[in-house]
N, C-alpha and C positions, 0 to 999 in steps of 0.2 A: 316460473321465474328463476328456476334451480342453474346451475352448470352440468348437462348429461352426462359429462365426464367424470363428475365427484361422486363417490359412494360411500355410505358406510364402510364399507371392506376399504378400500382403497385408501381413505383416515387412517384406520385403524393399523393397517397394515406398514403403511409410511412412515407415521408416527415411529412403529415399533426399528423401522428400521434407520431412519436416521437416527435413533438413540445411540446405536452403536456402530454409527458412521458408516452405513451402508450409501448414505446421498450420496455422498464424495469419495468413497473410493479410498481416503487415506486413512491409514492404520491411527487406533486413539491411544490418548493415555489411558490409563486407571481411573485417575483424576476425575476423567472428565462429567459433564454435569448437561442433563436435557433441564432449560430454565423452563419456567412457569409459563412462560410469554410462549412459548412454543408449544407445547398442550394445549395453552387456551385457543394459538391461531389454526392450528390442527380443529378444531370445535368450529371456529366461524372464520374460518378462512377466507371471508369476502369481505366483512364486515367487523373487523376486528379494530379495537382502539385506537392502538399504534401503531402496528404492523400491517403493510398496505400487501396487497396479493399482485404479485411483480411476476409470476410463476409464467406468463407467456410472455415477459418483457422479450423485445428482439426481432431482427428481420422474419419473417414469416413463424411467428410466434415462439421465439427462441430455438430457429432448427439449430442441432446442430454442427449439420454441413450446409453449406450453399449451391445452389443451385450450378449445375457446369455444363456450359453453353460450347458450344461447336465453336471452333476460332472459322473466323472468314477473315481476317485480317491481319497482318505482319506491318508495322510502321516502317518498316522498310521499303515494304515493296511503294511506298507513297512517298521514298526519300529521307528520311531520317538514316543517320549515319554515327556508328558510335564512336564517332575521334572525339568527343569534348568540346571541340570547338564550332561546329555547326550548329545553327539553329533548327532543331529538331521540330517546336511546337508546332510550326505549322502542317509536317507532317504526321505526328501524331493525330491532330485534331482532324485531319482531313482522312483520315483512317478510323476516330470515333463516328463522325458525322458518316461516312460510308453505311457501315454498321450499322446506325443506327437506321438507316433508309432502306436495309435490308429486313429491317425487323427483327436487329440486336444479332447478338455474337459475342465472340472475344479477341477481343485488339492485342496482341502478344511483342512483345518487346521484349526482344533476347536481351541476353548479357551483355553490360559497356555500360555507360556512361554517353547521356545524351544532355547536350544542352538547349535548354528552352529561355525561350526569351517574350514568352506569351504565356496567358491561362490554358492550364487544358480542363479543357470544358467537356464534360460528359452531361448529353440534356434529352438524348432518348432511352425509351423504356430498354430493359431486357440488353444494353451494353456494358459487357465486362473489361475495362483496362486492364491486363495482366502482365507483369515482368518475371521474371526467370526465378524470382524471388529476390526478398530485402537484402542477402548480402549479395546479390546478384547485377542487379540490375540497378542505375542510379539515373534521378533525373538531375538536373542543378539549373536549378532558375539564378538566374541572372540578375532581374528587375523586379520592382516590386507592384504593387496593386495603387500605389498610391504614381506612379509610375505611368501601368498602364493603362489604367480605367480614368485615374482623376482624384484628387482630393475628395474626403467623404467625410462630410461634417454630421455630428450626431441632430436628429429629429428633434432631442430637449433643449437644443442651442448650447452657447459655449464655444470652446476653442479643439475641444476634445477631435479626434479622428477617428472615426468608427470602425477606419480597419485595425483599430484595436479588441474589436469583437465580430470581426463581420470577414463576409468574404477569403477564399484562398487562391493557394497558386496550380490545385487540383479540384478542381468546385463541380460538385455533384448538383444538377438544379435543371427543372424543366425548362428546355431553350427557350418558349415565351416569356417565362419566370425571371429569367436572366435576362432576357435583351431587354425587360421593362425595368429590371434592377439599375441596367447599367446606363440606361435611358435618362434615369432621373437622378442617380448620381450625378452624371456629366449637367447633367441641366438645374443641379444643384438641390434639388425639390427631394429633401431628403428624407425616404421611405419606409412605409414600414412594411417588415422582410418577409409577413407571414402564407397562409393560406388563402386570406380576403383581398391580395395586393396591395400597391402600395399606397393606396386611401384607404384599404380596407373597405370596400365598395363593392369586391367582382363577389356578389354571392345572392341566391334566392334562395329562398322556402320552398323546400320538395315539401315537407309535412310538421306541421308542429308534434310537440309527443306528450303523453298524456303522465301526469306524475308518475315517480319511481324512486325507487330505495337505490342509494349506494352498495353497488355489490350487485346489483339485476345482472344477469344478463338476456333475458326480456324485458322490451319493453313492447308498448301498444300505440298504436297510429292511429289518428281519423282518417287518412287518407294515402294506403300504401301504392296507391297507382305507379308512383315513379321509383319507387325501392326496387331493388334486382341483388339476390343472392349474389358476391364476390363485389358489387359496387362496392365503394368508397366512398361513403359520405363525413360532412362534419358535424355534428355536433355540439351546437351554438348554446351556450347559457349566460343571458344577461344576470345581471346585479339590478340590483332596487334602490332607492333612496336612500334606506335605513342600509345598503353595503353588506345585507344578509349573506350574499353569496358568499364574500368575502369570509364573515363570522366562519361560516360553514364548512370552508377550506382551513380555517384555523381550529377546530375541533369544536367551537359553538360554547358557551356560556359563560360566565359574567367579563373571565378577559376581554377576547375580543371582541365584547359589544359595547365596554366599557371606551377601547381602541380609537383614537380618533384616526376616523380614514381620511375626510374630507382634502387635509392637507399633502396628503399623496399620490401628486398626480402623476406621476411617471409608472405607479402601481395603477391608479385606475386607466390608465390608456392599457392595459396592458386585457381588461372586460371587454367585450364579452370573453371566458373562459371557452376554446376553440379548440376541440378533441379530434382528430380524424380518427374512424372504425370500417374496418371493414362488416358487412350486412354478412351472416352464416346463412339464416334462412328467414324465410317470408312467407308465415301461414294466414292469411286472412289478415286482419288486420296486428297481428302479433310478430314483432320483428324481434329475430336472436342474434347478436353480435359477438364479433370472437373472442372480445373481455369485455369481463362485468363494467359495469359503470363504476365511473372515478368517485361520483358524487352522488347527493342529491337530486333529483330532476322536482321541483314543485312549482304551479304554477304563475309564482309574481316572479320566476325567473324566467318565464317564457322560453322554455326549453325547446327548440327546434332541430330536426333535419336540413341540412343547406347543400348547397354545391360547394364548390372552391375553384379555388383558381388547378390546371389539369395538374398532378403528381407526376414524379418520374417514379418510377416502382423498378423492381427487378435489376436494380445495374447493380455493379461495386467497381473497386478499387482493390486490387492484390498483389503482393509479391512484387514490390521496391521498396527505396530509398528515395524520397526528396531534399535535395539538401540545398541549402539557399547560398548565395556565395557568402563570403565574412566580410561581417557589417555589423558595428556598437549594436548593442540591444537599444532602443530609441527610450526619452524619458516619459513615465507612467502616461498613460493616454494621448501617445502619440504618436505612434506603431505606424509606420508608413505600409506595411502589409505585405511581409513576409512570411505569409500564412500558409501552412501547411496546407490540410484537406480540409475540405467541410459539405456537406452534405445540407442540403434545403428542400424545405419542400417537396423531400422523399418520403417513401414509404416502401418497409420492404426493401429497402437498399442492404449494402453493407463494404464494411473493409477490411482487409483480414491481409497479416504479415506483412504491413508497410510501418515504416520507419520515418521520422524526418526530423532535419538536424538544421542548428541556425539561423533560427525560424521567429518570428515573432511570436507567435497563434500557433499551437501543433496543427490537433483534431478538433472541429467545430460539429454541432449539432444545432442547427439554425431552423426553427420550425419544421423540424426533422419529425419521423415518427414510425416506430417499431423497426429499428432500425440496428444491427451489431457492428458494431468496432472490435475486433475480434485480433490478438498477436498484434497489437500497438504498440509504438514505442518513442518516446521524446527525448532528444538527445541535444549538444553541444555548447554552444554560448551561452545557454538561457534562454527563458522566456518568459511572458507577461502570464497568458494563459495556456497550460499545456493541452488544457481539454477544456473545451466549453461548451454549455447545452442551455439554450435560452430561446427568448423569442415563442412561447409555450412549445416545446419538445418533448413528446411523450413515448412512454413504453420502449425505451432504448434501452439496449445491453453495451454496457463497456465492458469488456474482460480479457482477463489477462494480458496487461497493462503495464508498463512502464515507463515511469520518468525517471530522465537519468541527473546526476548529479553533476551541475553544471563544468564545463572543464575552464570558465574564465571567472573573475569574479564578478558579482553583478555591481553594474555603472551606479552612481550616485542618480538619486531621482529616479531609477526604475524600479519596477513593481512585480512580486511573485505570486501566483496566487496557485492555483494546483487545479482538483476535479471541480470544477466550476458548475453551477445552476442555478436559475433564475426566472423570474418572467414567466411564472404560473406553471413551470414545467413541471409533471408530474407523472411518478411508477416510471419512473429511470433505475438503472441498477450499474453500480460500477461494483465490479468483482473480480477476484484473482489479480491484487493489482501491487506492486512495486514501485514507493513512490521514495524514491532520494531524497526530494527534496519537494515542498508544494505542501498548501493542507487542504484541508475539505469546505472548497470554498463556495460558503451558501451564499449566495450574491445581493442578497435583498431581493426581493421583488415576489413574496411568498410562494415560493416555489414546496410544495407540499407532498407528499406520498412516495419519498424516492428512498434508497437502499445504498450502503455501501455497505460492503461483507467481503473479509478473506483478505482485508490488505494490510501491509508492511508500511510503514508513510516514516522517515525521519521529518515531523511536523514544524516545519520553520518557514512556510509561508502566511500570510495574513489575504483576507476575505477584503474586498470591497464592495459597493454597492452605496448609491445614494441614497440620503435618508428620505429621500420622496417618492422612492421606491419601494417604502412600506420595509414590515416585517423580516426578519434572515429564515422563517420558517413557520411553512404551514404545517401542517398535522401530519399523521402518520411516518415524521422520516426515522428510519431505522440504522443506529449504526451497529452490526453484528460482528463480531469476534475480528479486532482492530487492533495492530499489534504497531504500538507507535514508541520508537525506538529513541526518540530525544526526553521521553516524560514529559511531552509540553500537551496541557489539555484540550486549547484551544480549537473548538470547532468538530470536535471529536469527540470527546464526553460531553453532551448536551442536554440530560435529564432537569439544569437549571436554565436552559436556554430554549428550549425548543416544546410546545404545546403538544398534546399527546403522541408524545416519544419515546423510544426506546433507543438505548444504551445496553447492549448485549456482550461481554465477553472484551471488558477493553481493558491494558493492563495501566499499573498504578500511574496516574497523573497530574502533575499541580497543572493552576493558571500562570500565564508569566506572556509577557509582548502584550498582544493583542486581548484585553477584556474586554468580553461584554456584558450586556443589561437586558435580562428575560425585554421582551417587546410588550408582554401580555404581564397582566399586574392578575396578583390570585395563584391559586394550585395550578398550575399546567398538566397536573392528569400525567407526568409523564416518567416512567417507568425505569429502572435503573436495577440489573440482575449480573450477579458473576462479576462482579468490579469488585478488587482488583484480580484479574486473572489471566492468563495466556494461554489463547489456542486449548483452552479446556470447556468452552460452552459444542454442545452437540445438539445440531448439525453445525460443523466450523463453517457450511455457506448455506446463508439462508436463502440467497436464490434458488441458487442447485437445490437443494431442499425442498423448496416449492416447486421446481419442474419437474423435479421426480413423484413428488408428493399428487400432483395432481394434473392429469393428461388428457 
């Protein structure tokens, strides 16, 4: 049930050497200090209280290059023109879909400035958009989502507009994924964005699976006939009556079963808990996947193997600039959808050295999974949410990240929130990150087992999230060596907010704006080391640490 790749030696050795910042590469103080919390998860690195094992979070398990693909395409040669004033989209998109009917490539867009006045749509496997690079190459939308697709009213009802979380103006998503996105928008029947469609309906039972510890990475099948080494399967785990699952995801005893779930239904619409993994190998009836399980598998959760609706894998986005033309920031929850990038329904994706400015929405992670955001950056007028990852979004890397410091002031009745997550999403890792301005906004919707490590934040945005959407955090999330620059604690020191937590290496901070109220009544179990201190806990990134630590 072990990981092949962990060893005694390979503990011991790792351990010894992010003591003395071997992980990371950057030279330490004297100072500095290996906590407690990091010896113990060196010991149970799978199965550890607070600290979740993120160590293969990322496109193709945190590479760290991306795959590079033969160009078979120039958007020129299909008419795009870089004066600024032609409408580009159509020939870029007619140079993606090429591609992609090729059996992928990369789409290359020299230097200039092109303008689009439509989505560009990337919906097959193994196609790369490439530009000359972010100060290179620029695209400039014109219109927005609410524009081209249609009004999109949220699923819980309301007045609200969903392209305040949803959808972009570069959108990563399998073309059937999309055309039935855009299907039921227009037709008003407004969906949900994940893996099962938009009734959550497109799925069967390959195999049910037989109980399992959080932290396997075996398990065992009654019936592996349809499992194939490299598939893609998802794994389904209902809730019970008693709302176990839930407990489970909260770190389990007397808080959260004291918890009342019942009245939170925007949290229970969000069960069954819906994992994509890829299969490693398939001996008999014994299946090895390429991370350990998130949870639990027991069986009144009726743990299954399912299909999904098809993944787009293999593509990304690299090297430009989107920048939206200039337009008020819209007021809180009504973002006509000037959305930067967003990725759905991948796997295995990724984007690396894109830029986007004037935007409502940066970077989205929309039922995304293992997926890099990699040389990001949010800039200009503002925005509502610079990053967001919901709709259950797992095993993502964000890094090396920046939000810039807005250059207009923000409009009366608009909203800031920062690295956003939500909606059961879980072992995300945002790292190496740069934030002006934005906090760490847990969105409600008990989003559990995720990491932020190695960032800069002046902390001056506030979190939202309905309260029907349950708890601001599940178990294991980890904020490590967090160097926040205004003293404001919110959302960032969470040893009283957050069920078995860690708070690792954050320096001195009061509460002030935005307070909150632990969710879970009781000891929360959650852990608080090297406060107050700066960039003197070791390893300074506790991803990096975990991907060196275990391979």
């Amino acid at each position: 049930m072990g990981n092949p790749h962990l060893t005694r030696r390979a503990l011991l050795g790792g351990a010894t050497a992010v003591a003395v910042g071997a992980a990371t590469g950057t030279a330490r103080a004297a100072t500095s200090e290996v906590p407690s919390l990091w010896r113990e998860f060196t010991r149970t690195p799978f199965t550890h209280p607070q600290i979740p094992y993120v160590g293969r979070a990322g496109c193709l398990r945190g590479a760290a290059r991306f795959p590079r693909r033969p160009a078979v395409a120039d958007v020129r040669d299909y008419g795009a023109v870089a004066d600024g004033s032609t409408d580009c989209a159509p020939a870029i998109n007619r140079a993606v879909a090429a591609a992609g009917r090729a059996g992928g490539g990369t789409v290359t867009i020299p230097p200039g400035t092109f303008r689009i006045d439509d989505v560009i749509r990337i919906g097959h496997d193994n196609v790369v958009l490439r530009g000359a690079g972010s100060g290179r190459t620029t695209l400039c939308a014109t219109k927005n989502l609410t524009e081209l697709i249609g009004a999109y009213g949220s699923r819980y009802g309301g007045t609200k507009s969903a392209w305040s979380w949803a959808g972009a103006l570069v959108w990563l998503a399998p073309t059937a994924r999309w055309d039935s996105l855009v299907a039921a928008i227009r037709a008003k029947a407004w969906p949900f964005e994940g893996w099962t469609g938009n009734k959550r309906d497109e799925w069967e039972t390959l195999t049910p699976v037989e109980p399992a510890r959080q932290g396997a990475w075996t398990v065992n099948v009654p019936d592996p006939s349809r499992l194939r080494p490299g598939a893609l399967v998802l794994l389904r785990i209902a809730d019970d009556p008693a709302h176990t699952l839930l407990q489970h995801m909260s770190g389990g005893g007397p808080g959260p079963a004291a918890y009342y779930w019942e009245d939170k239904t925007k949290l229970l619409s969000y069960v069954p808990y819906e994992w994509p993994v890829r299969i490693a190998h398939v001996h008999g009836h014994a299946v090895t996947l390429e991370r350990p399980l998130p949870l639990d598998l027991r069986p009144e959760w009726n743990p299954q193997f399912t299909t999904h609706v098809r993944e787009l894998t293999g593509s990304g986005v690299e090297g430009l600039t989107l920048r939206a033309i200039p337009t008020p920031q819209s007021p809180h929850l009504l973002d006509k959808g000037y959305n930067g990038v967003v990725l759905q329904c991948a796997y295995d994706c990724w984007v690396d050295d894109v830029t986007v400015r004037d935007v409502d929405n940066g970077f989205g992670l929309v039922a995304a999974s293992s997926c890099t955001l990699r040389r990001t950056r949010v800039g200009g007028r503002g925005e509502h949410h610079p990053y967001f990852c919901r709709e259950g979004s797992h095993d993502n890397l964000i890094e090396d990240f920046t939000i810039e410091q807005r250059t207009v002031p923000a409009p009366e009745g608009t909203q800031l929130h920062g690295i956003n997550v939500e909606g059961l999403s879980s072992h995300n890792v945002w790292s190496r990150g740069e934030m002006q301005m934005g906090t760490f906004d847990s969105h409600r919707g008990l989003p559990f087992a995720n990491v932020r490590t190695d960032i800069t934040v002046n902390n001056n945005g506030r979190h939202g999230g309905d309260a029907n959407a349950g708890p601001l955090y599940g178990a294991r999330f980890t904020h490590w060596n967090i160097r926040v620059t205004n003293g404001r604690a919110g959302l960032v020191k969470i040893d009283a907010l957050a069920p078995y937590s860690a708070t690792v290496g954050v320096n001195e901070v009061t509460e002030s704006d935005q307070i909150d109220v632990p969710d879970f009544t009781g000891d929360l179990h959650a852990r608080l080391e090297l406060y107050p201190t700066t960039d003197a806990v070791r390893p300074g990134n506790l991803h990096e640490a975990q991907r060196w630590l275990i391979r």
